[in-house]
N, C-alpha and C positions, 0 to 999 in steps of 0.2 A: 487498557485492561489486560491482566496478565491472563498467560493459560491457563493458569490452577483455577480462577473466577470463573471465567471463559467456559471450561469444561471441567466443573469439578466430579463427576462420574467417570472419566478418564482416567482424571487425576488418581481416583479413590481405587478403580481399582489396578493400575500400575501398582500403587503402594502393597494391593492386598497382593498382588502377583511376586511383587519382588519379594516381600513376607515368605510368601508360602516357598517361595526360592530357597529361599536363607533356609528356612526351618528344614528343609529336606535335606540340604548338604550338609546342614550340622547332623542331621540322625544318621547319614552315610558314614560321615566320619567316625560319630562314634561308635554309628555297628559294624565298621568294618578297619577301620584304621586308627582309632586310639584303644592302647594298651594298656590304660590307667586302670578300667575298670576290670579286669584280671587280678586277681589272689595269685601272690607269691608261690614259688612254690620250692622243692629243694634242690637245691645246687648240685647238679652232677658232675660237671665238665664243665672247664674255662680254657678257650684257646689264644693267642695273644698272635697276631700278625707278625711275620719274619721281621720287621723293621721294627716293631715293639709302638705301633701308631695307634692299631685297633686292638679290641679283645671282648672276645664272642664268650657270652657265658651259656652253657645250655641245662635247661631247668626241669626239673620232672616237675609233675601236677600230683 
């Protein structure tokens, strides 16, 4: 008999726990480190790294 049969309230809430895991690191990310949901806004300045590698635009709201 496996542990899932064995102890399925275990089982059941491991799954709700890892769930509610998931669900809070995704609302972290996107309230705090994705930039997706940000409105463009106007280009003021573009800097481009001595080496020509990077380039930083910075943006008014």
């Amino acid at each position: 008999m496996t542990f899932i049969k064995k102890h399925p309230y275990i089982t059941g809430s491991l799954v709700a726990f890892m769930t509610l895991l998931i669900l809070i690191a995704y609302f972290i990310y996107w309230a705090f480190f994705s930039i997706a949901r940000l409105e463009p806004g106007e280009l003021i300045a573009e800097e481009t790294s001595p080496n020509g590698e990077y380039t930083v635009k910075n943006l008014s709201e």
